[in-house]
LOSEMAR-894246 format. One record per residue: y, x negated, z of N, C-alpha, C, O, CB in turn; residue number from 1. Coordinates in nm, 3 decimals. Glycine has a CB too. Layout:
BEGIN
n_y_n_x_n_z_ca_y_ca_x_ca_z_c_y_c_x_c_z_o_y_o_x_o_z_cb_y_cb_x_cb_z_n
Y_X_Z_Y_X_Z_Y_X_Z_Y_X_Z_Y_X_Z_NUM $
...
END
This chain:
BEGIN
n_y_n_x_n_z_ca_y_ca_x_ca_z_c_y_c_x_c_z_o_y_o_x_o_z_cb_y_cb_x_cb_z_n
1.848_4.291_-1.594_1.974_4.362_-1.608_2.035_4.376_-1.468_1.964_4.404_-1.372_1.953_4.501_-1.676_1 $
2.175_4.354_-1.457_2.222_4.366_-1.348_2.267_4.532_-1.306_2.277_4.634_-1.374_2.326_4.265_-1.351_2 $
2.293_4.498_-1.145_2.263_4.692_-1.110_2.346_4.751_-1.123_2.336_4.874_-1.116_2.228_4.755_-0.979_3 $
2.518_4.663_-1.158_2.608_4.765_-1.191_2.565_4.805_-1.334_2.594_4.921_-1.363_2.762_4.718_-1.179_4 $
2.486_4.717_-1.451_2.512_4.768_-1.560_2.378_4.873_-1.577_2.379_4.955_-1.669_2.537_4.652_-1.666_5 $
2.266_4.864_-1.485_2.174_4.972_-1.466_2.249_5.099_-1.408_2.200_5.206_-1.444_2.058_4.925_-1.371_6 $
2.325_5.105_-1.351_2.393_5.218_-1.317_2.458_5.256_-1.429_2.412_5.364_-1.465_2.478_5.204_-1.210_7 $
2.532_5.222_-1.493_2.620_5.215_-1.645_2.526_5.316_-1.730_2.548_5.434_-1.758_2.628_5.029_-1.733_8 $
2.404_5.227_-1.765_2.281_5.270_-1.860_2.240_5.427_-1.796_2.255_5.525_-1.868_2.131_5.140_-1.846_9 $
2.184_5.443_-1.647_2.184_5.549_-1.571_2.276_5.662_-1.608_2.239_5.775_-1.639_2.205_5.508_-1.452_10 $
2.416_5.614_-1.599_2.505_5.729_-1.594_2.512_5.829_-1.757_2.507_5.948_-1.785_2.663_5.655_-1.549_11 $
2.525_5.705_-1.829_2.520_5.731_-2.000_2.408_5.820_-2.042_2.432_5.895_-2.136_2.496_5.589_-2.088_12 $
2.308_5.823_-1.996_2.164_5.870_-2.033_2.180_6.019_-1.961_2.166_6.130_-2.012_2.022_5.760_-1.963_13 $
2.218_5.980_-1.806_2.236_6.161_-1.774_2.343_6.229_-1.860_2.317_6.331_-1.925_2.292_6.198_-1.602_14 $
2.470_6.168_-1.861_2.554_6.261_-1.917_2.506_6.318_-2.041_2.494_6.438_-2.066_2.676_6.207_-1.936_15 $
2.473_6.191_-2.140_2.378_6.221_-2.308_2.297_6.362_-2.253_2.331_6.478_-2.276_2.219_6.051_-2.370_16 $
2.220_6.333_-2.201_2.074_6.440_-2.187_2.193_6.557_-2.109_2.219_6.637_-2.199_1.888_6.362_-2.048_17 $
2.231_6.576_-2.049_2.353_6.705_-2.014_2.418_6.785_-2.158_2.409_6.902_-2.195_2.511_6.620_-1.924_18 $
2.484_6.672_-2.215_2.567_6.703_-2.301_2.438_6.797_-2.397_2.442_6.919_-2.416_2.654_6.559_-2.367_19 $
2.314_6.690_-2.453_2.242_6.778_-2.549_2.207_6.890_-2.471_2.241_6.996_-2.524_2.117_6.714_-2.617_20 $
2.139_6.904_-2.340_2.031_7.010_-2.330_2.203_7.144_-2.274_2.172_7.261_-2.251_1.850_6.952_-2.164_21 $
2.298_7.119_-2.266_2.464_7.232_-2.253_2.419_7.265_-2.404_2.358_7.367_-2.435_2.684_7.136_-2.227_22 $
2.461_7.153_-2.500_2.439_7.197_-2.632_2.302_7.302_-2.659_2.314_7.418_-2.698_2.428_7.064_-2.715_23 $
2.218_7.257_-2.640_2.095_7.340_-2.715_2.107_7.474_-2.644_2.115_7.574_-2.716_1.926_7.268_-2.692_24 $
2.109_7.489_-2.498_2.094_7.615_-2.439_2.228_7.699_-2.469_2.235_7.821_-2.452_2.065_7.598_-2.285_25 $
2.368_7.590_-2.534_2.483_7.722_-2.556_2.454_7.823_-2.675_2.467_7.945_-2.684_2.642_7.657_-2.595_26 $
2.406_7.717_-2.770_2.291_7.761_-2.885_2.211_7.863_-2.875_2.211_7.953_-2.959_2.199_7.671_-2.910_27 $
2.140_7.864_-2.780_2.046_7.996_-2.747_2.120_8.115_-2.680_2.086_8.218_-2.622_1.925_7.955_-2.642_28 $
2.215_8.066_-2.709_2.284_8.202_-2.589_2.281_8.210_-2.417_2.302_8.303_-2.339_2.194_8.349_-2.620_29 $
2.238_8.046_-2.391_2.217_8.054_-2.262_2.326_8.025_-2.191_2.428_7.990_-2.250_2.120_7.984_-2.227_30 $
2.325_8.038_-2.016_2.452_7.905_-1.986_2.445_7.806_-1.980_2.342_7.752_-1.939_2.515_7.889_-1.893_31 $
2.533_7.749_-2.012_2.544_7.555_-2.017_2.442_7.496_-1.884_2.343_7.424_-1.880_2.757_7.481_-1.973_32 $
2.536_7.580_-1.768_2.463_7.517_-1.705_2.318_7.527_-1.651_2.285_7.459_-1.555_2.522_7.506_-1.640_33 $
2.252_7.593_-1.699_2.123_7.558_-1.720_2.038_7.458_-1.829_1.924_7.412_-1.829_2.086_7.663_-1.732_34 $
2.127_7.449_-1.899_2.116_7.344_-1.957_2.156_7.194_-1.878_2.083_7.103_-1.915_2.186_7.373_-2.068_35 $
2.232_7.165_-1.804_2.253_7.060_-1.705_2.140_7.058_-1.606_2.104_6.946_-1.572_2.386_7.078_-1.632_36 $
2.086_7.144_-1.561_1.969_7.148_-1.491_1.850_7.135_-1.560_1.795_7.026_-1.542_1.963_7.252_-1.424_37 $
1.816_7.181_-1.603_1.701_7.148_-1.718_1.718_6.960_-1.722_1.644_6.886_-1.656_1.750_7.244_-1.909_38 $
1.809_6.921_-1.797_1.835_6.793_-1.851_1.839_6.698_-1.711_1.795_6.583_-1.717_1.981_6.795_-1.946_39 $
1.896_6.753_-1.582_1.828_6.677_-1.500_1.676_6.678_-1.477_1.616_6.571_-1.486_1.882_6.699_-1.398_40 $
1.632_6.752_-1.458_1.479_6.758_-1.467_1.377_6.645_-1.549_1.282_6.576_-1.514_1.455_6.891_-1.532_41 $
1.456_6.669_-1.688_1.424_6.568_-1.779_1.399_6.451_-1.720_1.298_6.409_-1.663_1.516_6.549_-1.871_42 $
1.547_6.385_-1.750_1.563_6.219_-1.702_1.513_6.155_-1.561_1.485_6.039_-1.531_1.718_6.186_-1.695_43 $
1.511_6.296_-1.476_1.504_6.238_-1.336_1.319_6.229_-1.312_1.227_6.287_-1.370_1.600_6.359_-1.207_44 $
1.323_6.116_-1.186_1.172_6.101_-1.169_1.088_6.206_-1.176_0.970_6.172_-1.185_1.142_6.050_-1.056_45 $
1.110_6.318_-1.175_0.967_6.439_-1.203_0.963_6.468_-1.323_0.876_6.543_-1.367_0.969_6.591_-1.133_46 $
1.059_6.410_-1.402_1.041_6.421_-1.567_0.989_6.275_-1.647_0.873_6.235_-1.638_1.205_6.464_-1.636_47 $
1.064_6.223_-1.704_1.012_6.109_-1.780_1.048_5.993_-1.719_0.997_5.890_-1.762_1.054_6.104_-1.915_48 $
1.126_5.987_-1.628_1.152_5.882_-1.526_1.245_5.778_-1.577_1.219_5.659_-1.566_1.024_5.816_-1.480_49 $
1.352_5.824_-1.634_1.444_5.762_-1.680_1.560_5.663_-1.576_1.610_5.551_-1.573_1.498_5.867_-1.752_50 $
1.560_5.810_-1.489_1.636_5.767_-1.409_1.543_5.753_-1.274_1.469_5.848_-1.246_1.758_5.852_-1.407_51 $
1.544_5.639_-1.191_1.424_5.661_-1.083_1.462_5.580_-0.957_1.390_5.578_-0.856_1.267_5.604_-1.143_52 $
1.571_5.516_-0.966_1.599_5.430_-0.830_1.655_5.537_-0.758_1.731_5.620_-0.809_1.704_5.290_-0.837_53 $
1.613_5.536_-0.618_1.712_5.637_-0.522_1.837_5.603_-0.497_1.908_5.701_-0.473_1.666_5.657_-0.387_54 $
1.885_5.513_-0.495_2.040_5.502_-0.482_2.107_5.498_-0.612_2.229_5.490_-0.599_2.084_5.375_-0.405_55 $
2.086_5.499_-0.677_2.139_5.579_-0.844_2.155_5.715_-0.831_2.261_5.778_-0.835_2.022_5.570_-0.980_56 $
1.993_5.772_-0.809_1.993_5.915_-0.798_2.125_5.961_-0.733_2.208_6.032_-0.788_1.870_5.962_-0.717_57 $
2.131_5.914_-0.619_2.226_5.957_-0.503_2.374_5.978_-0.552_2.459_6.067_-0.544_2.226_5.843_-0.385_58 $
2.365_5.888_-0.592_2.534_5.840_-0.680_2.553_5.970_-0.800_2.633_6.063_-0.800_2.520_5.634_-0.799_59 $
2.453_5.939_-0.893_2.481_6.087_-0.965_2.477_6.209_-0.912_2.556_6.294_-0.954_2.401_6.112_-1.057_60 $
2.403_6.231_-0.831_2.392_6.367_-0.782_2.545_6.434_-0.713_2.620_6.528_-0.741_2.268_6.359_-0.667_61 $
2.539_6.343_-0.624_2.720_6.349_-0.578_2.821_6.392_-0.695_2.894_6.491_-0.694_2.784_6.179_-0.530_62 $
2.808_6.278_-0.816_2.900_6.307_-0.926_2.851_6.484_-0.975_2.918_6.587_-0.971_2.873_6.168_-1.066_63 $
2.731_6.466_-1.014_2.660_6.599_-1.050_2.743_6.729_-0.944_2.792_6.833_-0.989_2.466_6.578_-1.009_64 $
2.741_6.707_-0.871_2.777_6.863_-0.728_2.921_6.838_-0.746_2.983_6.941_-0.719_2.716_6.841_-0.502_65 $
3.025_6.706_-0.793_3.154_6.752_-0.811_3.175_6.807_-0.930_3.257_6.899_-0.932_3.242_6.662_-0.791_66 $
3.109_6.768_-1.059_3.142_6.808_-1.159_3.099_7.000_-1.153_3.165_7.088_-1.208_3.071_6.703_-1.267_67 $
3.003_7.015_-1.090_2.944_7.103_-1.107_3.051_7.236_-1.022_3.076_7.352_-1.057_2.796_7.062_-1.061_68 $
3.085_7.174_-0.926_3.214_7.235_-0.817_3.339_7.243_-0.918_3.419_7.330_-0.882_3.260_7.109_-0.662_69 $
3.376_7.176_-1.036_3.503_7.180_-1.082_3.430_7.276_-1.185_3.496_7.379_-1.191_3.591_7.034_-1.126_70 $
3.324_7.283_-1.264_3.285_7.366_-1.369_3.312_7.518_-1.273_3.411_7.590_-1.289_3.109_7.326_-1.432_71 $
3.206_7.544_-1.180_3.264_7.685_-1.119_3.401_7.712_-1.101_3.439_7.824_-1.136_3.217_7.709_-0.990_72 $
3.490_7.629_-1.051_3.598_7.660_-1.034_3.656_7.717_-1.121_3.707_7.826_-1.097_3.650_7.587_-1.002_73 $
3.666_7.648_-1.274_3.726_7.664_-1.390_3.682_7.821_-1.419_3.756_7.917_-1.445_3.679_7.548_-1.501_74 $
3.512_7.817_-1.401_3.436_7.987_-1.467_3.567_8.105_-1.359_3.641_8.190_-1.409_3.170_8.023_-1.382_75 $
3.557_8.078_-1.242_3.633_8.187_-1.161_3.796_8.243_-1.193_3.891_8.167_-1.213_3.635_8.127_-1.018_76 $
3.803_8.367_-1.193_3.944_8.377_-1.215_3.964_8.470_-1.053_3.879_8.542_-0.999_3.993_8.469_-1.391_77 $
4.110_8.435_-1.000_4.143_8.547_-0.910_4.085_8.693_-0.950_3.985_8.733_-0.890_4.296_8.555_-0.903_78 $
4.134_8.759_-1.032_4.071_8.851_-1.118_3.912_8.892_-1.052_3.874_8.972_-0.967_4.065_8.778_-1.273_79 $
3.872_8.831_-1.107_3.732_8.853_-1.111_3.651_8.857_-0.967_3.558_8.928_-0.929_3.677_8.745_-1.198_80 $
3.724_8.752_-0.904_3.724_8.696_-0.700_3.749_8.877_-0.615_3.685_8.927_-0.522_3.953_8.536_-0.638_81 $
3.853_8.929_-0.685_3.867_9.041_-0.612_3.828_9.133_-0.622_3.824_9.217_-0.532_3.942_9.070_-0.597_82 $
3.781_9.149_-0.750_3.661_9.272_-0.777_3.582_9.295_-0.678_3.561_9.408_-0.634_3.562_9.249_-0.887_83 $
3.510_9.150_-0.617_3.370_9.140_-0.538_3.455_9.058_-0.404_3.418_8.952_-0.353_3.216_9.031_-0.637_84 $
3.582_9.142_-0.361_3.596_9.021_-0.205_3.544_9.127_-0.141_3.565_9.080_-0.029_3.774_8.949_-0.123_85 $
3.487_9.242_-0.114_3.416_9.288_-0.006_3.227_9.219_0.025_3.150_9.197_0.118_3.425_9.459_-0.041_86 $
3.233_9.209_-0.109_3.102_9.156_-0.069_3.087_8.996_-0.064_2.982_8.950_-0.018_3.001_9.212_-0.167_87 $
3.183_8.915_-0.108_3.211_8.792_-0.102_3.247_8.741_0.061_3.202_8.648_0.129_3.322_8.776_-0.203_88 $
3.343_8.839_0.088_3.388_8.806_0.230_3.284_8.881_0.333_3.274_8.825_0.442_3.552_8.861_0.255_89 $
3.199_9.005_0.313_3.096_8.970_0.422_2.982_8.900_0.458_2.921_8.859_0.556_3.063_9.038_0.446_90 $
2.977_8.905_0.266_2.854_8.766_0.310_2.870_8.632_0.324_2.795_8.543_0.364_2.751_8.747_0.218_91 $
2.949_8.632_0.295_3.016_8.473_0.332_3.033_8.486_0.511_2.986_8.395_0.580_3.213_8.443_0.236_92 $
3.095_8.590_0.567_3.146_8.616_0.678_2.970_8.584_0.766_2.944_8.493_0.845_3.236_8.788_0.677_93 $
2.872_8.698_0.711_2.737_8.700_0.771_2.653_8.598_0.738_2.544_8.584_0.794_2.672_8.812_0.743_94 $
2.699_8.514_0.638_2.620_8.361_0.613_2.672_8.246_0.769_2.589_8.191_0.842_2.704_8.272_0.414_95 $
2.767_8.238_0.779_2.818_8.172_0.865_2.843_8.179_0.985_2.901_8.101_1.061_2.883_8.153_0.836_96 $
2.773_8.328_1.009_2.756_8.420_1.164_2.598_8.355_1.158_2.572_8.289_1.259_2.777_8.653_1.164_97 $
2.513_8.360_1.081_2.358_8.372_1.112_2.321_8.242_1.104_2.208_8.217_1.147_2.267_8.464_1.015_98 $
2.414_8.114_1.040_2.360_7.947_1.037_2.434_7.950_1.150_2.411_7.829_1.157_2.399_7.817_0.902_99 $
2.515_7.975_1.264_2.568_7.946_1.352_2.489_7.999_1.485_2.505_7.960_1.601_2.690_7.983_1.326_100 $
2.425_8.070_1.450_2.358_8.138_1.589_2.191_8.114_1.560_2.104_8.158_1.636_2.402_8.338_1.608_101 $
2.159_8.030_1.428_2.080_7.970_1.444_2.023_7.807_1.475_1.918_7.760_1.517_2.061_8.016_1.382_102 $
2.120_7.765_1.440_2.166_7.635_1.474_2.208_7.639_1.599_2.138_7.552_1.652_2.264_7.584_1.393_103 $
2.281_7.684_1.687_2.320_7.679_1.793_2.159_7.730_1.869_2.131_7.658_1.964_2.463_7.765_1.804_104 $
2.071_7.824_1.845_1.980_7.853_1.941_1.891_7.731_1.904_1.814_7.711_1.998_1.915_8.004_1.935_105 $
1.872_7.638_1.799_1.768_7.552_1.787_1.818_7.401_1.883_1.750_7.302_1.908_1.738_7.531_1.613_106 $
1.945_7.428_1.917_2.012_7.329_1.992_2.030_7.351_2.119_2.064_7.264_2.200_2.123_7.303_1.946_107 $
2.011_7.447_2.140_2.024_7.486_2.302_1.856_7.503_2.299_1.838_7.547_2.413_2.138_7.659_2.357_108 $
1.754_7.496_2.252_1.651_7.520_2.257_1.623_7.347_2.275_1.576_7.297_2.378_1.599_7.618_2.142_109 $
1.666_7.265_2.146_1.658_7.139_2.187_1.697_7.065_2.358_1.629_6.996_2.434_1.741_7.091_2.085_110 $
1.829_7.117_2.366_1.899_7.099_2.498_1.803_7.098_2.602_1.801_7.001_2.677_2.001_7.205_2.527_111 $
1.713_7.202_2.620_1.660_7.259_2.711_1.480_7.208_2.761_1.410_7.233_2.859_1.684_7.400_2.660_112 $
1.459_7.130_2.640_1.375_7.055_2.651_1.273_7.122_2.569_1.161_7.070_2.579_1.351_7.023_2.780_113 $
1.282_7.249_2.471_1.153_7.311_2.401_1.111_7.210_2.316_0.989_7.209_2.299_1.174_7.449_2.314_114 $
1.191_7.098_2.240_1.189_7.009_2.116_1.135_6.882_2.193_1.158_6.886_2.314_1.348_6.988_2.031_115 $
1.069_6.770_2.146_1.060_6.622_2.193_1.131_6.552_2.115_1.115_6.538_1.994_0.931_6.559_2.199_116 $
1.233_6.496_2.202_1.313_6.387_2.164_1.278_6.304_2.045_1.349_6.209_2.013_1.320_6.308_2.267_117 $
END
């Protein structure tokens, strides 16, 4: 089989296994998207190994984190954003204070010769 149409077969099988395991968990009262996670689990190499080449993986996963970025988007309303912007905006504010002053000390630590090249 050729690799665009293994990718084809790839893509069809995640979305299928998404679509059922959204279905079964909306069923239970769960969220969908745990059901998308689950169903990756499934198909992907630590499950039944459906899906198993790494540059496939890669390709879906990407698709996976946009779709998954437009699903949150859709769940959010302004509304709901401003209820929680005090705690949205400081931890967002103190997430990006503390990867910055840790990253920066592991780089000036690198700089300085604590790390080997």
């Amino acid at each position: 089989m050729s690799t665009e149409l293994t990718l084809i077969v790839e893509l069809v099988t995640v979305l299928g296994a998404a679509a059922t395991g959204g279905y079964l968990v909306s069923r239970l009262g769960q969220p969908v998207l745990l059901g998308y996670l689950f169903s990756g689990l499934v198909v992907g190499p630590a499950g039944f190994g459906l899906v198993n080449v790494e540059g496939d993986i890669k390709v879906l996963t990407e698709i996976g984190v946009a779709l998954l970025l437009f699903a949150l988007g859709i769940e959010f309303s302004l509304k709901e954003l401003l209820k929680v912007r005090i705690i949205a905006l400081g931890g967002g504010t103190l997430q990006i204070l503390l990867t910055t002053l840790l990253g920066g000390g592991l780089a000036l630590r690198h700089w300085l010769g604590g790390y080997p090249a």
